[in-house]
Structure formats: structure tokens, C-alpha cells
C-alpha positions as CSV (number, residue, x, y, z in Angstrom):
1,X,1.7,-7.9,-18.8
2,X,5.5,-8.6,-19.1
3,X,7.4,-9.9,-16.1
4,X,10.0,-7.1,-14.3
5,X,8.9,-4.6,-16.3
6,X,11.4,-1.9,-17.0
7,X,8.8,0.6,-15.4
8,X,10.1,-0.9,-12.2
9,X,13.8,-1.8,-13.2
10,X,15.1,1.5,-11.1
11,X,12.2,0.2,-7.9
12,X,15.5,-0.6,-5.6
13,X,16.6,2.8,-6.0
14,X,13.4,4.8,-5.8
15,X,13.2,3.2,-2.4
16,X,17.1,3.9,-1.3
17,X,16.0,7.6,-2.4
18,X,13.1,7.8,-0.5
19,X,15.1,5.7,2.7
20,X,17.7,8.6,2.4
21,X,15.5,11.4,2.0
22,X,13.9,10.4,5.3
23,X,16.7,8.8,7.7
24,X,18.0,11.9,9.0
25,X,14.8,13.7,9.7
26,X,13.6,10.3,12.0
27,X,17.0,10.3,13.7
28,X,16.1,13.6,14.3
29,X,12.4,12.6,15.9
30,X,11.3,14.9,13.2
31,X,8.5,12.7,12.3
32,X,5.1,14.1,10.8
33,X,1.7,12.6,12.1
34,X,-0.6,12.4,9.4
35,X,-3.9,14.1,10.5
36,X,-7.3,11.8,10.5
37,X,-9.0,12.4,6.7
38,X,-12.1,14.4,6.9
39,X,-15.3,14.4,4.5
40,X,-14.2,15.7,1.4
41,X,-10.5,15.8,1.4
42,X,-8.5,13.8,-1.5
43,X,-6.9,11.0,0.5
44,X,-7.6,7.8,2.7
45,X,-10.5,7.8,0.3
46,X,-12.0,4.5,-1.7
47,X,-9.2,2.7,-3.2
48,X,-8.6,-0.7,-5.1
49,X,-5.7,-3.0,-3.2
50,X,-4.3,-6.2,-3.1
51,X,-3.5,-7.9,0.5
52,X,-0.6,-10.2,0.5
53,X,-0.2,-13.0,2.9
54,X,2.6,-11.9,4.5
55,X,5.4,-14.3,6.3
56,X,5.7,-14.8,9.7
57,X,9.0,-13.5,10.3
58,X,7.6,-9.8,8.6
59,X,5.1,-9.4,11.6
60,X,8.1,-10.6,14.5
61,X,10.1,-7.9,13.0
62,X,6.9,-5.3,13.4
63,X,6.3,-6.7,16.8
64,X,10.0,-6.0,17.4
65,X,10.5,-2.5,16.2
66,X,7.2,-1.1,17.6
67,X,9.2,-1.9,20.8
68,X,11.7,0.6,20.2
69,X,8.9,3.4,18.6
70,X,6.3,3.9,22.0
71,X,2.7,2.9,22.5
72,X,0.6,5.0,20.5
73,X,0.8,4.3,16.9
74,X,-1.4,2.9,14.2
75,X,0.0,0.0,13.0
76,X,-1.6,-1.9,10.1
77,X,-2.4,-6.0,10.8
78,X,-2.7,-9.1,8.7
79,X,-6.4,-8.1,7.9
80,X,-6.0,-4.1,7.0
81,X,-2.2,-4.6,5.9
82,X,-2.2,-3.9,1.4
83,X,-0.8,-2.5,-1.6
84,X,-2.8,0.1,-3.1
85,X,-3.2,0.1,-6.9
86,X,-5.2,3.2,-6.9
87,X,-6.9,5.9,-5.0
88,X,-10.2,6.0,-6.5
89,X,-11.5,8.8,-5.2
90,X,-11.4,11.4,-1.6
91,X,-12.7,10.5,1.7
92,X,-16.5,9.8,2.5
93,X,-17.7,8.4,5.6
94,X,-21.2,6.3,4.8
95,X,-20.8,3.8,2.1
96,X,-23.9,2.1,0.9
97,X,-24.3,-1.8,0.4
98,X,-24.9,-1.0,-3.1
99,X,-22.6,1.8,-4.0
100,X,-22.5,2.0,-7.8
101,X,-19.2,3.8,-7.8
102,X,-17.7,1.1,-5.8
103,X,-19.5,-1.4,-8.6
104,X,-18.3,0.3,-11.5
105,X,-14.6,0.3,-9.6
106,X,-15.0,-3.4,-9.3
107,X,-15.8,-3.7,-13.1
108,X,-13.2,-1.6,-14.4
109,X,-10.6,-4.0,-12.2
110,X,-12.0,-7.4,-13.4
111,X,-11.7,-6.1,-17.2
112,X,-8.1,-4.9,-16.7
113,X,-6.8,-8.4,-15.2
114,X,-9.3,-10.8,-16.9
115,X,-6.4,-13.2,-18.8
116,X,-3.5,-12.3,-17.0
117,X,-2.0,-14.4,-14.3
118,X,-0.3,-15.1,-12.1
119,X,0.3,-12.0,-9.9
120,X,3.5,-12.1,-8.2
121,X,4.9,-9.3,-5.4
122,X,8.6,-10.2,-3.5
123,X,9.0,-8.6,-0.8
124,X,12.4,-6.7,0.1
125,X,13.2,-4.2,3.1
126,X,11.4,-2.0,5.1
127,X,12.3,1.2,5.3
128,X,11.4,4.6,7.6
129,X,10.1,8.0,6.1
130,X,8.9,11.0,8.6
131,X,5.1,9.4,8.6
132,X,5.6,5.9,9.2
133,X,7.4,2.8,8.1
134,X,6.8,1.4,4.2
135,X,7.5,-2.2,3.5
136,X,9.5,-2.2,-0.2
137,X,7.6,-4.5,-3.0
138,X,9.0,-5.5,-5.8
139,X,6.1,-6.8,-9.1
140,X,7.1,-9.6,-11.0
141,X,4.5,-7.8,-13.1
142,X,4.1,-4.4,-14.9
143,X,2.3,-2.8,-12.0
144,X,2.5,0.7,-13.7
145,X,1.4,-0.6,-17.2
146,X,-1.5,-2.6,-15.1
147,X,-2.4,1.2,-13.5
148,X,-2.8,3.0,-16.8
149,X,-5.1,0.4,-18.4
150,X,-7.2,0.5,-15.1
151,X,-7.1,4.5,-15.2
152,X,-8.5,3.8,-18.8
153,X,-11.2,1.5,-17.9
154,X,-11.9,3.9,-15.3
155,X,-12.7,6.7,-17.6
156,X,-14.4,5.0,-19.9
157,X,-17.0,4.5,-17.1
158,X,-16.8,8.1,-16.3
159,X,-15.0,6.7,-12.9
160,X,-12.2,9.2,-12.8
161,X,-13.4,11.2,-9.4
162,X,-11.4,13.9,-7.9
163,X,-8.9,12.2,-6.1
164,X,-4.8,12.2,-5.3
165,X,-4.5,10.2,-8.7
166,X,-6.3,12.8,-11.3
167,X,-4.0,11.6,-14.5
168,X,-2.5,9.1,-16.2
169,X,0.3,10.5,-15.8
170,X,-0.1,10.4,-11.7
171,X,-0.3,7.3,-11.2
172,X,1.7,5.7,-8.8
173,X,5.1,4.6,-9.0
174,X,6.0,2.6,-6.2
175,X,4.6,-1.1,-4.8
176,X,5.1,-0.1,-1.0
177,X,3.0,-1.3,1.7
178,X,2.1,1.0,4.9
179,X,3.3,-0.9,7.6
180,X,3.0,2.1,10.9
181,X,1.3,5.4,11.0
182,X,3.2,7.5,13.4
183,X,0.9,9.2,15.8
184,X,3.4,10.6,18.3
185,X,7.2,11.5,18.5
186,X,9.3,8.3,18.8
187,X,9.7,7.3,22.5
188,X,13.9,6.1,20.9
189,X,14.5,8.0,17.2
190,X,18.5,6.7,17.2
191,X,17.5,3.1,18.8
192,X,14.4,2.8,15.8
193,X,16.4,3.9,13.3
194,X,19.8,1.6,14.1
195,X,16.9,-1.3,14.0
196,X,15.0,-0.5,11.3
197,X,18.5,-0.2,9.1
198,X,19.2,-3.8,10.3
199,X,15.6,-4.9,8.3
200,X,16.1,-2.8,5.1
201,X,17.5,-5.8,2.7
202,X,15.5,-8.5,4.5
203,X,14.2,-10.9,2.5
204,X,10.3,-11.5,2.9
205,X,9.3,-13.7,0.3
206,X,7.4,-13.9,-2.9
207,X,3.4,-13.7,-2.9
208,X,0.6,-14.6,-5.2
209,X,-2.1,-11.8,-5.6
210,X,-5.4,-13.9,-5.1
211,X,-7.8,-11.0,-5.5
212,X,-8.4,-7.3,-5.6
213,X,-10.4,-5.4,-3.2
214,X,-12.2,-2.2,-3.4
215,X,-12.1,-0.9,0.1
216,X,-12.5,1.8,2.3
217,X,-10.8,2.9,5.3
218,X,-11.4,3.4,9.2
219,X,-8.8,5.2,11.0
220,X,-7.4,6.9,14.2
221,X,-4.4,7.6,15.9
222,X,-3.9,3.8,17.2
223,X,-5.5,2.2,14.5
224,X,-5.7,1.9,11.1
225,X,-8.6,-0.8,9.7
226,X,-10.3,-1.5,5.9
227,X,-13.7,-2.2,5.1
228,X,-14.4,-4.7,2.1
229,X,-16.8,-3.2,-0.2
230,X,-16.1,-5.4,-3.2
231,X,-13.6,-8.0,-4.4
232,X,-12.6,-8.9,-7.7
233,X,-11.0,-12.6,-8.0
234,X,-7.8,-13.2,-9.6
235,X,-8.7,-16.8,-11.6
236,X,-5.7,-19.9,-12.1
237,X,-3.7,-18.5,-9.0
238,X,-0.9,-20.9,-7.7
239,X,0.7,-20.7,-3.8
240,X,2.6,-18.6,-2.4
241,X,6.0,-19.3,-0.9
242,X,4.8,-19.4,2.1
């Protein structure tokens, strides 16, 4: 996989777009809670991640702009916090031990990186949009190229479940990470937004991607967490910057 691929040479301004699609509406308090996923609906389903170790000074500026938001919101932690590489499939609530979807999504992962290291993520900006706050990512790998070969390793598994991600062509585009859920108008819209516009070219550092995880999610209005149902090693990793 080639290093800042041009799949992502336009990233900085896919993420100015989305910023500026959104800024007005949160300004606004025009912010949309995203309902809890029920059984059967294609989303906050069983997805394959990476979690980077993210600095110190990322979660004082959380701490610091959850101050200016209210009390009730989800916001994701060290543990739960992650980039999703794909959404395998829609919500289900009981996961077995031995889940042989979640096996055969494992499989597919360790094929498409086996030989390829290291995996490298900076980390630039946060930025608002009506649902929550996204941290900006930036690959020092072709994430998108990565995507298609896993969508491929997928079907030839017959692992391509109904899901937000049914095409090749769907996958995703972005290397975000979910950092709040809003669950409530914004106790200060004008005082989070003139903060969150002081973070949105704040450096956060580079990260190595250790492993991948297949995982599932647990979620409600004030909290947001990730169960580990497999992981899939990234071999010949070397530190972080951090």
C-alpha cells in the first residue's frame, strides 16, 4: 500500500467541507441526536476498527470542550475511542463466543494486511457536525485502497451482509474518529463552537496501528462503549510518537 495515497490527497478539504456544512446549524443548537440502534437496523452494527493511542493533550481538550456542551452526552474514552475501517454488517444484540461471522471477519482482515507495515494515522483538528464532534485523521497509508481489498476478501467468504457499506463503491472515504455523541441541545452553541474552532488545526500526533479489532457496540444516551470480539495483530510495528 503506497504512503499518502492520492485517494486521500483532497482529505483536508473533505473535512473543511463537512466542518462548513455543519458550523452554522450547531451555532444554531440545531444539533440532531442519533437515536439508540435497534435489532435489525443497518448501523452501530459489527464493525472492524483500529484504536489509536491517542496523546494526552487530545483528551484535556475533550475534557475542556464537554464543559461548554452540558452533562448529558456520550462521549467515547481511551478504551471505546476508534477508526472504523468497515461496517460489517446491522445491529444485533447477543454475540456468541464463537461467532463465525465475526471469525470469518477476522480472517478476511489478517489476509488484507499480512506484509504490509507499518500503519501510520496523524492526527489533525477536530471538527463539529449536527451529531457530534469527529476528530480529522490523516493515513500515511491507502486507507481506501486497504477498504476495497478487504470488501474483496469479504466476498470471497460470502461476508458481504446487509449493512451501511453494500458496495465497493460505498466504502468509506474519510479516517475520522467519533469523539461525542450529542444527546441533548447544547447547554452554550456560540461558546462550543468559538472553542471548538480554536482546536480545528491542532496538531495530535502521529500513531502506529498495532492491531485491528472486530467489535461490537454498547450504547446509550451518556455512553458509548465496544466490545472486543476478535483482534487481528499488525506484525513489525514500531512506536508511536507518543
Amino acid at each position: 500500500m503506497s504512503s499518502n495515497s492520492g485517494s486521500f490527497n483532497d482529505l483536508e478539504s473533505r473535512y473543511a467541507k463537512i466542518r462548513e456544512g455543519n458550523r452554522q446549524a450547531i451555532i444554531e443548537n440545531d444539533i440532531v441526536v442519533d437515536p439508540l440502534p435497534q435489532p435489525g437496523e443497518l448501523r452501530w452494527g459489527i464493525s472492524t476498527v483500529f484504536r489509536p493511542k491517542l496523546s494526552a493533550e487530545l483528551w484535556r481538550d475533550i475534557a475542556d470542550l464537554r464543559n461548554t456542551m452540558g452533562e448529558v452526552h456520550a462521549a467515547y474514552d481511551p478504551n471505546s475511542v476508534h477508526v472504523t475501517v468497515r461496517s460489517n454488517e446491522g445491529f444485533r444484540a447477543n454475540i456468541v463466543a464463537n461467532d463465525s461471522d465475526v471469525a470469518g471477519y477476522a480472517d478476511a482482515m489478517k489476509a488484507v494486511i499480512e506484509g504490509h507495515q507499518p500503519f501510520e494515522v496523524t492526527f489533525k483538528g477536530m471538527i463539529g457536525v449536527r451529531t457530534g464532534v469527529l476528530l480529522c485523521g490523516y493515513p500515511h497509508f491507502d486507507l481506501i485502497e486497504l477498504r476495497k481489498k478487504y470488501f474483496l476478501e469479504l466476498g470471497a467468504r460470502n461476508l458481504v451482509r446487509p449493512g451501511p457499506e453494500p458496495t465497493i463503491e460505498n466504502v468509506r472515504n474519510t479516517c475520522h474518529a467519533s469523539m461525542v455523541m450529542f444527546s441533548e441541545p447544547l447547554s452554550d452553541a456560540k461558546m462550543f463552537t468559538a472553542h471548538l474552532d480554536k482546536l480545528v488545526n491542532r496538531d495530535y500526533g502521529t500513531v502506529v496501528i498495532e492491531e485491528f479489532d472486530i467489535v461490537s457496540y454498547s450504547r446509550t444516551l451518556s455512553q458509548i462503549k465496544t466490545v472486543t470480539h476478535a483482534t487481528v495483530p499488525v506484525s513489525k510495528v514500531k512506536k508511536s510518537s507518543f
